[in-house]
MDTraj code that builds the backbone (N, CA, C; nanometers):
import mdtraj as md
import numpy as np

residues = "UNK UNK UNK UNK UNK UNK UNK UNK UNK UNK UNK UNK UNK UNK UNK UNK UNK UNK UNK UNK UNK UNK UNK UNK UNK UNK UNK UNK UNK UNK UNK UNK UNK UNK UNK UNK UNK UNK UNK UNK UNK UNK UNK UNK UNK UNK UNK UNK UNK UNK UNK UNK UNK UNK UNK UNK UNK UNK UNK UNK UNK UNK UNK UNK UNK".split()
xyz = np.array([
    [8.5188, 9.4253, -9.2173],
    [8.4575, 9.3028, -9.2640],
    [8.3110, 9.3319, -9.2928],
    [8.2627, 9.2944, -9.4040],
    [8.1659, 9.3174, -9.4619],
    [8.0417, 9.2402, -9.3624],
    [7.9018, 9.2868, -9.3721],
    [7.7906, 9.2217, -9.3339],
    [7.8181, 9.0541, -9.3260],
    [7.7892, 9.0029, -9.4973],
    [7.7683, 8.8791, -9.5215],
    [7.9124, 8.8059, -9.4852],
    [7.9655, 8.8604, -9.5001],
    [8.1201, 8.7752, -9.4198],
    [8.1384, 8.7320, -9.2585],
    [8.0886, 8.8229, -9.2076],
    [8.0430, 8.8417, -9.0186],
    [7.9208, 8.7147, -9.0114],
    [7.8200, 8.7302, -9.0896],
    [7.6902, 8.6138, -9.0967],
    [7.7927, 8.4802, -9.1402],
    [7.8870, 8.4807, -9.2382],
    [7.9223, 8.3663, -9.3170],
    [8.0214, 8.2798, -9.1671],
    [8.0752, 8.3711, -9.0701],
    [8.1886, 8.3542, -9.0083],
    [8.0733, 8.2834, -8.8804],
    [8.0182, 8.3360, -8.8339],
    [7.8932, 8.3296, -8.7325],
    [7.8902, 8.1947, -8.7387],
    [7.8321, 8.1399, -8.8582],
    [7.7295, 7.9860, -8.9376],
    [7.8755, 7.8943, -8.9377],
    [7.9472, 7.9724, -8.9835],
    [8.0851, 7.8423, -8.9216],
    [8.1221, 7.8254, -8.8040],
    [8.1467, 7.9183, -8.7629],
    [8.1635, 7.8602, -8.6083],
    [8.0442, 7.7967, -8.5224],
    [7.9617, 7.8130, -8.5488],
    [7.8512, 7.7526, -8.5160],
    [7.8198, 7.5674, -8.5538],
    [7.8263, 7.5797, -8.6905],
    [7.7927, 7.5082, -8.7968],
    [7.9074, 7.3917, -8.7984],
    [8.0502, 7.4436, -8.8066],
    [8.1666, 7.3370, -8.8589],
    [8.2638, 7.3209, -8.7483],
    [8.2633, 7.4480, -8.6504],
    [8.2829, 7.4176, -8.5359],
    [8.2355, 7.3898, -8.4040],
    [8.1232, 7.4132, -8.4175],
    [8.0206, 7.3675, -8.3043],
    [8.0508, 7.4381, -8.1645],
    [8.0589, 7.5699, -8.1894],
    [8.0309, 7.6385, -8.0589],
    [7.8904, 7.6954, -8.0355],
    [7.8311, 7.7204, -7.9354],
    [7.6989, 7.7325, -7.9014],
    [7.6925, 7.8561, -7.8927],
    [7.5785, 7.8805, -7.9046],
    [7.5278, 8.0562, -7.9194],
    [7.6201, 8.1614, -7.8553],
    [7.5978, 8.1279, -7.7373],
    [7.6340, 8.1659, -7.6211],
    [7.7675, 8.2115, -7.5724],
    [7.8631, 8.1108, -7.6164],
    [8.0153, 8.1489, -7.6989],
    [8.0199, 8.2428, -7.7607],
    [7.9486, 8.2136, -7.8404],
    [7.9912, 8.3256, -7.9788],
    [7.9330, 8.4534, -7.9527],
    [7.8290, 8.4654, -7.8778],
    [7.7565, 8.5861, -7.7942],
    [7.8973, 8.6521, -7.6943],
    [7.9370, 8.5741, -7.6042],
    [8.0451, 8.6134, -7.5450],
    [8.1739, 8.6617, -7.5956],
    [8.2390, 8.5971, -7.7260],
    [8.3363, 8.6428, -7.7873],
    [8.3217, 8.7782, -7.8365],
    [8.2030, 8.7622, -7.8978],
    [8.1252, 8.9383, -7.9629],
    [8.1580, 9.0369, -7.8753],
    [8.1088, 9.0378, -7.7347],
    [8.1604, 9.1212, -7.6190],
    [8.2984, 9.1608, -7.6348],
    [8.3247, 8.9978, -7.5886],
    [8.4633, 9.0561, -7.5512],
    [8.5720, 9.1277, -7.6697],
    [8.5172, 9.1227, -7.8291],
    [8.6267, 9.1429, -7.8836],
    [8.5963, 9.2706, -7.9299],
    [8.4840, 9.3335, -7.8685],
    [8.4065, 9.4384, -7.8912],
    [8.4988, 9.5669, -7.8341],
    [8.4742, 9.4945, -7.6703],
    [8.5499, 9.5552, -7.5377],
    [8.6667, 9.5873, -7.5584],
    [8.7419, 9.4657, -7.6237],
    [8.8961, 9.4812, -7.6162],
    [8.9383, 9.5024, -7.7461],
    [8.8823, 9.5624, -7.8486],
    [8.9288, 9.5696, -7.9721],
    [8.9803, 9.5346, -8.0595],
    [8.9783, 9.3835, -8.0308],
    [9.0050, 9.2673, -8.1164],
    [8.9537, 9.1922, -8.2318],
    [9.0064, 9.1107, -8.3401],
    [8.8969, 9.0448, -8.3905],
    [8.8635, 8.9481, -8.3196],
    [8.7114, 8.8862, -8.3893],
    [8.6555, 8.8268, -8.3096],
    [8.7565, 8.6440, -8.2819],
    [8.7850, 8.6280, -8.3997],
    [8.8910, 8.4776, -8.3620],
    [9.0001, 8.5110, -8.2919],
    [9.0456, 8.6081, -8.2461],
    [9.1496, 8.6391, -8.1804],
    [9.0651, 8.6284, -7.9871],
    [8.9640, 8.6646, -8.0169],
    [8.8950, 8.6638, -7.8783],
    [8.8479, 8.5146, -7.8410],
    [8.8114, 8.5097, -7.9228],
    [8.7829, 8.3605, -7.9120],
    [8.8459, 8.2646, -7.8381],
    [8.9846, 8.2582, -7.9225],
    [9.1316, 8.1876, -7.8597],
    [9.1629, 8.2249, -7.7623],
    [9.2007, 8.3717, -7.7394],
    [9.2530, 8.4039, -7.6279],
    [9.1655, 8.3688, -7.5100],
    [9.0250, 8.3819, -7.4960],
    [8.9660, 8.3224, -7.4140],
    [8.9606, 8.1662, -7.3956],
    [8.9643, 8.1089, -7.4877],
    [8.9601, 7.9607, -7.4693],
    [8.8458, 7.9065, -7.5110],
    [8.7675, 8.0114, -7.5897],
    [8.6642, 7.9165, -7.6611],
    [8.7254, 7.8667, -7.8301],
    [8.8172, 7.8439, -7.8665],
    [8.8774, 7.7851, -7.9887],
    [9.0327, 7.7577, -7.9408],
    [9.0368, 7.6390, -7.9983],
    [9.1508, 7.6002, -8.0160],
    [9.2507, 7.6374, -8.1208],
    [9.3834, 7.5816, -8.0911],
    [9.4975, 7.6700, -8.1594],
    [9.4400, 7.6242, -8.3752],
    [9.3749, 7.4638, -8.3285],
    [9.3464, 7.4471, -8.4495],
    [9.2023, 7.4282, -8.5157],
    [9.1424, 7.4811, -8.4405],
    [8.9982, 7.5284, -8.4608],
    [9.0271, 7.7272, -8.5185],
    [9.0989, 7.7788, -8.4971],
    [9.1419, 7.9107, -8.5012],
    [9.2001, 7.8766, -8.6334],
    [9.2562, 7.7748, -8.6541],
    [9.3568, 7.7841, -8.8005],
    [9.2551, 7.7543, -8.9183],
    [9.1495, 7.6723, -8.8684],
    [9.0497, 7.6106, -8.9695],
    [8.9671, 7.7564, -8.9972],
    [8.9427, 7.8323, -8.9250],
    [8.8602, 7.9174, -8.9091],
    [8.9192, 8.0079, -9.0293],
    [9.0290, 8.0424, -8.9832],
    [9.1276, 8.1365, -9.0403],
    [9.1324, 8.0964, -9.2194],
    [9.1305, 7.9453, -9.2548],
    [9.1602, 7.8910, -9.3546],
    [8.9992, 7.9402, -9.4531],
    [8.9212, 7.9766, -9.3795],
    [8.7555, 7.9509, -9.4329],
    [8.7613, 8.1076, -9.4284],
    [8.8068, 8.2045, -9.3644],
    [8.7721, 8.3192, -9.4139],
    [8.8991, 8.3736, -9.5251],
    [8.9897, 8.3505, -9.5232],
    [9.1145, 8.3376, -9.6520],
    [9.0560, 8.3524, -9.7785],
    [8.9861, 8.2083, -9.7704],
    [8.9627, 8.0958, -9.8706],
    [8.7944, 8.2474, -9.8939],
    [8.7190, 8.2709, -9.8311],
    [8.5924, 8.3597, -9.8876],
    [8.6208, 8.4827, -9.9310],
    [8.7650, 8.5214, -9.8744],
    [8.8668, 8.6547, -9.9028],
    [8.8938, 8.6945, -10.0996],
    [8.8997, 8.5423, -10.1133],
    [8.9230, 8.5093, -10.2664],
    [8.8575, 8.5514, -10.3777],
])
top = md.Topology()
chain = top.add_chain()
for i, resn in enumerate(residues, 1):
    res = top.add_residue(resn, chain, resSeq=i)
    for name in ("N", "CA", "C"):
        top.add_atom(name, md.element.get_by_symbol(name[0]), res)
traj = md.Trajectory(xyz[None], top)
């Protein structure tokens, strides 16, 4: 995943989903650690929901284009 796609993904979850820095600081870790992507860490931890993960999913698709 490119630079501006990682920044674009960041500002949404932030932005349209409203997780706080700090989250998203933590997911970074963990999906770092465990070699995951980062919405996969996310969920599995419990900072996104099954349909906060789908919206997410729908917005990087949709920039895939």
């Amino acid at each position: 995943m490119n630079n501006f796609l990682s920044r674009e993904m960041i500002n949404f979850l932030s932005d349209e989903i409203g997780l706080d820095e700090s989250s998203i600081e933590l997911g970074l870790k963990l999906s770092k650690k465990n070699n995951i992507p980062l919405p996969i860490s996310l969920w599995s931890y419990g900072l996104l929901t099954i349909k906060e993960l789908d919206k997410l999913y729908s917005f990087l698709f949709q920039k895939m284009e």
